[in-house]
MINUGU-483296 format. One line per 4 residues: their letters; for each residue z, x, y of C-alpha. Coordinates in Angstrom, 1 decimal, m for minus. Each point is the difference from the previous one (the first is absolute). Layout:
# MINUGU-483296
a = Z X Y  ...
***
This chain:
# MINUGU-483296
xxxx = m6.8 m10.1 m4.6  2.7 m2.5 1.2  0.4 m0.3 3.6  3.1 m2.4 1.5
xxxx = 3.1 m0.2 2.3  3.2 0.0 m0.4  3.3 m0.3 2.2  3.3 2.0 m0.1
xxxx = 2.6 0.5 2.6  m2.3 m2.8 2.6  m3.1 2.7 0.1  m3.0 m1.5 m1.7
xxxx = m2.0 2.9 m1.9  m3.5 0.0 m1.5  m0.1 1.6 m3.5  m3.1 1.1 m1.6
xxxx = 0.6 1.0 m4.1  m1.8 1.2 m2.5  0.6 0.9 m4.0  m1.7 3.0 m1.8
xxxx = 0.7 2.0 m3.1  1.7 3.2 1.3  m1.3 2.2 m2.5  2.4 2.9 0.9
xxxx = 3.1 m1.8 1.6  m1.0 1.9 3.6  2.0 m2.4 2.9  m0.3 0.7 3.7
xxxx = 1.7 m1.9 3.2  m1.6 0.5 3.3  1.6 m1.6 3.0  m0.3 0.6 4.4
xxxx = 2.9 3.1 0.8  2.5 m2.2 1.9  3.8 1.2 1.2  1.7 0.0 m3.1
xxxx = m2.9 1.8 m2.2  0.3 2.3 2.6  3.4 0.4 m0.7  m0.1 0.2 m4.0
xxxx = m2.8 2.7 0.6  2.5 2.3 2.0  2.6 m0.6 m3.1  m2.8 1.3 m2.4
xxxx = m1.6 m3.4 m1.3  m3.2 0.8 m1.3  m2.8 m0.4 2.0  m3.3 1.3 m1.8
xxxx = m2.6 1.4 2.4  m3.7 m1.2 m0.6  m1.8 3.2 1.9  m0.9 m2.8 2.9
xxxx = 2.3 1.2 3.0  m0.7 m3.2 2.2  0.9 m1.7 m3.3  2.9 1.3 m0.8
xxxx = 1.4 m0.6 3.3  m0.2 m3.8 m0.1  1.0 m0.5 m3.9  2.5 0.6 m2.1
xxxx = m1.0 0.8 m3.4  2.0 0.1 m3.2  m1.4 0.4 m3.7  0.2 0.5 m3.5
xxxx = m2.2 2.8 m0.1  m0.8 2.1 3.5  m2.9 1.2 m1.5  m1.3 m3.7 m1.2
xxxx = 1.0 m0.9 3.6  m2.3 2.5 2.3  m2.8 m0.7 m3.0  0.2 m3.5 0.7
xxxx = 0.6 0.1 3.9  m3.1 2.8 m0.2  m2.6 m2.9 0.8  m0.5 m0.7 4.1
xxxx = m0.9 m3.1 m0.3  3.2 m1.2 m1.7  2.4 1.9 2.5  m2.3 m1.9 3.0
xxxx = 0.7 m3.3 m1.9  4.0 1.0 m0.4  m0.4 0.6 3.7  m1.9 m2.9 1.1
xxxx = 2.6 m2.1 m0.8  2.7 m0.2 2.5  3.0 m0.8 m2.0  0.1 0.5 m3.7
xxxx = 1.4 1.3 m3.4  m2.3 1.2 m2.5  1.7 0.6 m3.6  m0.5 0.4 m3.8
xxxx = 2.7 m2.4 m1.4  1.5 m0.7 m3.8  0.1 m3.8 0.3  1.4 m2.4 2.6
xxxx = 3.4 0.6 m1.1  2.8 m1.9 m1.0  m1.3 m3.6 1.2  m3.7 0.7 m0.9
xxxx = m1.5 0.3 m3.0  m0.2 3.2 m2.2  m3.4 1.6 m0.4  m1.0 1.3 m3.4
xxxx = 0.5 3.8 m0.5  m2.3 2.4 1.7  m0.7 m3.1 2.9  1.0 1.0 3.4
xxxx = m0.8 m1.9 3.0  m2.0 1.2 3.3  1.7 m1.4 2.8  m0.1 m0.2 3.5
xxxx = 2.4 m2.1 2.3  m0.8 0.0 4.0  3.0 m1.0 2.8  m2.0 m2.8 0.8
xxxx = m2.1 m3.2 m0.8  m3.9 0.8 0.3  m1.9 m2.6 1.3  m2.6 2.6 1.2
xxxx = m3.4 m0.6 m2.8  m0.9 3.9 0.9  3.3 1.5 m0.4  0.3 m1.7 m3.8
xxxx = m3.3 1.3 m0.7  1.1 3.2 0.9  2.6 m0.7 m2.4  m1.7 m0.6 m2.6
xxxx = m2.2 2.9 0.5  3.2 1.7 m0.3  0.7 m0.9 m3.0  m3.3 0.7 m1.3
xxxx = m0.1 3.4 0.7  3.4 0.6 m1.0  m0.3 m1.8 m3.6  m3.1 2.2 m0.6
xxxx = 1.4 3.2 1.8  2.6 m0.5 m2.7  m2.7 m0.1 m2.8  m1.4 2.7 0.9
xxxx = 3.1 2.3 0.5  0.6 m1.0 m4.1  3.2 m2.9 0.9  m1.6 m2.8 m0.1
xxxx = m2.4 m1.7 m3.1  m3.3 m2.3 0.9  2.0 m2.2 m3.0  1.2 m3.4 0.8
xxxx = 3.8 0.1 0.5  m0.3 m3.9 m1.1  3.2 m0.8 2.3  m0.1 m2.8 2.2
xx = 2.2 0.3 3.2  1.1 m3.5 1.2
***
């Protein structure tokens, strides 16, 4: 797990990544309901419902699969840790993109970019709790292997 910051447009973000061997190519993105989601929902953008009403009122959630999606949102401890953090995008991603480097087929990345610079010790425990229980929610749903992806982000 690679944890850093990065700025874009002046707002400093902290960035917490990690690589894993997607065994079945299942991708999710997770982010806080804001103006414009809000808007896209109304146009029909998909929004896949996890069964967690509370939930599903705060986030936006898109995915691959909307089954693989409420399987993996299914645990209560990972939707507290989505919702413990108070700004964030949580995602299944290819690669960096076209200025970072490729990773080998079948490696996606776990990622999860907050609005803000953590300085708090607590809150980036939480986060890595978060990631935790996410990378092995994702094993045990069948997306993700134990297997060392052997990538390493820089």
């Amino acid at each position: 797990i690679t944890l850093d910051t990065y700025t874009s447009g002046g707002s400093t973000f902290t960035r917490m990544r990690a690589p894993y061997v997607n065994q079945d190519g299942f991708r999710f993105d997770i982010f806080f309901e804001n103006l414009v989601s809000e808007i896209g929902k109304r146009l029909g953008s998909q929004d896949i419902q996890s069964g967690d009403a509370d939930f599903d009122d705060r986030f936006i959630i898109k995915g691959s699969s909307e089954q693989k999606a409420r399987e993996f949102l299914a645990s209560p401890r990972l939707r507290q840790l989505i919702e413990a953090q108070p700004s964030i995008r949580f995602e299944v991603r290819d690669d960096d993109g076209w200025f970072g480097s490729a990773f080998p087929d079948g490696v996606d990345e776990l990622c999860c970019t907050c609005g803000d610079f953590i300085y708090d010790a607590e809150r980036l425990k939480a986060l890595y709790e978060l990631f935790a229980v996410a990378l092995d929610q994702l094993c045990h749903i069948g997306s993700a292997y134990e297997d060392d992806p052997r990538v390493d982000l820089k």
